[in-house]
N, C-alpha and C positions, 0 to 999 in steps of 0.2 A: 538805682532806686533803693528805697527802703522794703524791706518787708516787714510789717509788726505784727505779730500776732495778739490776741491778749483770749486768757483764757474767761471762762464765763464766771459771773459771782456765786459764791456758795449755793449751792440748794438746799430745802430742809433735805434731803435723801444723804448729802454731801456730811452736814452735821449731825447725822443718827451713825455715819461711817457704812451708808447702806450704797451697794454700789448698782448705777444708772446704766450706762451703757446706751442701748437706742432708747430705754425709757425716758421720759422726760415730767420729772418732778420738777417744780417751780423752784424760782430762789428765796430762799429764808431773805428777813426784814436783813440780816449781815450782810447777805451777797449783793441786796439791791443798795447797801451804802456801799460796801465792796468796790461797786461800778459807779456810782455815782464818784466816788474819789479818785479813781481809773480816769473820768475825765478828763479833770483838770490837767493829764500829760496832753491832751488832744487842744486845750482850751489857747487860745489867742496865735496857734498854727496855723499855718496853710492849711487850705483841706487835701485827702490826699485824691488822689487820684482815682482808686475803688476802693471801695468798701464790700466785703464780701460775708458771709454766716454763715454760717451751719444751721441748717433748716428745723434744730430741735427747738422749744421753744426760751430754754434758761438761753442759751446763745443769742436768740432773737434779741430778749427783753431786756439782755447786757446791751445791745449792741446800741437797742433804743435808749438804757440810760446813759451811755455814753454822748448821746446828743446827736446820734446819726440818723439819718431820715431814710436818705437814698439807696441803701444797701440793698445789694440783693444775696438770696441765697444759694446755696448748695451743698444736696443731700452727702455729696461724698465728704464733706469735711465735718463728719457725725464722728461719733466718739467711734470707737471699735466695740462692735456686738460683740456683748457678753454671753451671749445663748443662755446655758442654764441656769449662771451665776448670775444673771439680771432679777433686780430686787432683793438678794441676798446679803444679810449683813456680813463684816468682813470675819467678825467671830465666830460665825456658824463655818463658812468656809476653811478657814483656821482650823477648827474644831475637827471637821469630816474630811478634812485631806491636807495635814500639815505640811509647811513647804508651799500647796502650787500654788498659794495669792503670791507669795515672794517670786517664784520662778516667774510667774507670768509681767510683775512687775519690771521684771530683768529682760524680757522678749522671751523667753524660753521654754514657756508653756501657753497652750492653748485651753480654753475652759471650755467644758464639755459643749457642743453645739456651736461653741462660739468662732469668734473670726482673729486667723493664725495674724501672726506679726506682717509677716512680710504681703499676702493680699490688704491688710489694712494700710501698710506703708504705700505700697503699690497706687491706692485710689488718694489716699491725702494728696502723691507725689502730681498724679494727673490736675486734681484740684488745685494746687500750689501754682501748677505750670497753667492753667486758664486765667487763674486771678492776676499773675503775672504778664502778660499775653494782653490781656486788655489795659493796663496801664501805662505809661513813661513816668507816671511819679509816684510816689509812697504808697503801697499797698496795705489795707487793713484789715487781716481777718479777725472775726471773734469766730471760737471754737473754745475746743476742750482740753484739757491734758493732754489726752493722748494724742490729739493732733499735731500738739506743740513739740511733743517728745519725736515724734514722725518725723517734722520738718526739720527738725535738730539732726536725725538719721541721714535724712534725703540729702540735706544742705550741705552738711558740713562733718558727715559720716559720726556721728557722735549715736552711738546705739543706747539704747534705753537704762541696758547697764551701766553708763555713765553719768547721768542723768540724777538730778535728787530730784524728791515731788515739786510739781509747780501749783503755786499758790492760787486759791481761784482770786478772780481779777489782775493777774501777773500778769505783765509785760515783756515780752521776748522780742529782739529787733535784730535783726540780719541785714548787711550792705549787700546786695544783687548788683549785679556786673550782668546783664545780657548781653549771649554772643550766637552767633550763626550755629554754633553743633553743640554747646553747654553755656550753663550759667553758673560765675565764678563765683560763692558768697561769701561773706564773714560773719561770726557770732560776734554782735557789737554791746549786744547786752542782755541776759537771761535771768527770768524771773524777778523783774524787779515788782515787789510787790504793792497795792496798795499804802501799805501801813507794814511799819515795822512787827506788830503786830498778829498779820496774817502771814510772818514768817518763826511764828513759833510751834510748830505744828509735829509731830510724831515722826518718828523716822520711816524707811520704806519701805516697813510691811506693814506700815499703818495707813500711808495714804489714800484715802478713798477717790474715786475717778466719777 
């Protein structure tokens, strides 16, 4: 089977570079064309077999302009809790502790309050393996960055450090092989974005989640 991920469309929070985490600011008028052009990979395919969300609502309202009806949600495949650093622009943070947006970008810092890598990896991996679990054909989550950065970890061990930002409305697809004690996969294609466009964006201590 396939798995596809796609991340959600811009939010205004995404374009001020203010970072969400379990907040949930809406998507700016970009994110909602974002997903609207994110469709057309889904348009005149089979449908797949689940559709699954992340229960924040920018996730939701990509998922519905993608043209899905039927999806259902789950809370575990939420972005990773920022604790203190929720709501915070990424320049103030910059400013009051030079380095940890970068560290934490890499997996190697934790923001005050917030939630470490590997418990975040940890529940994406569980949620991965239910959406998996209920289908035999092409899996579809919408989620966020850091979900997608997770299942690149879980999948196919590629840790965060590896990783550039992913675009919102990107496209990520993995080949899954289920087996009785693991599931075999491959990176078939990462970040493919809307538009050429919403691949012109900051490097990695710019990108906002």
């Amino acid at each position: 089977m396939r798995l596809i991920l796609l991340r959600h469309g811009e939010t205004v929070w995404n374009a001020e570079r203010r970072l969400q985490g379990h907040a949930d600011a809406p998507l700016s008028s970009r994110g909602i064309e974002q997903a609207r052009r994110a469709a057309g990979f889904f348009a005149g395919g089979p449908a797949p077999g689940h559709i699954v969300s992340s229960d924040l609502s920018r996730a939701r309202h990509t998922a519905e302009l993608l043209g899905f009806s039927g999806f259902t949600t789950d809370e575990r495949l939420r972005e990773m809790d920022l604790g203190d650093w929720t709501g915070r622009w990424i320049e103030q943070i910059e400013a009051s502790d030079p380095g940890a947006y970068r560290d934490w970008r890499l997996g190697a810092y934790t923001p005050p309050g917030g939630e470490g890598w590997e418990p975040f990896r940890g529940r994406v991996s569980a949620a991965l393996d239910a959406a998996m679990d209920r289908a035999v054909d092409d899996v579809v989550i919408v989620a966020h960055e850091g979900v997608v950065r997770a299942a690149c970890h879980v999948l196919v061990g590629l840790a965060p450090s590896q990783l550039s930002p992913i675009s919102p409305a990107a496209i990520t697809i993995f080949d899954v092989r289920p087996s009785m004690t693991h599931r075999n996969a491959r990176l078939v294609a990462f970040n493919i974005a809307p538009s050429l466009d919403d691949l012109r964006m900051r490097g990695l201590d710019h990108a906002p989640v």
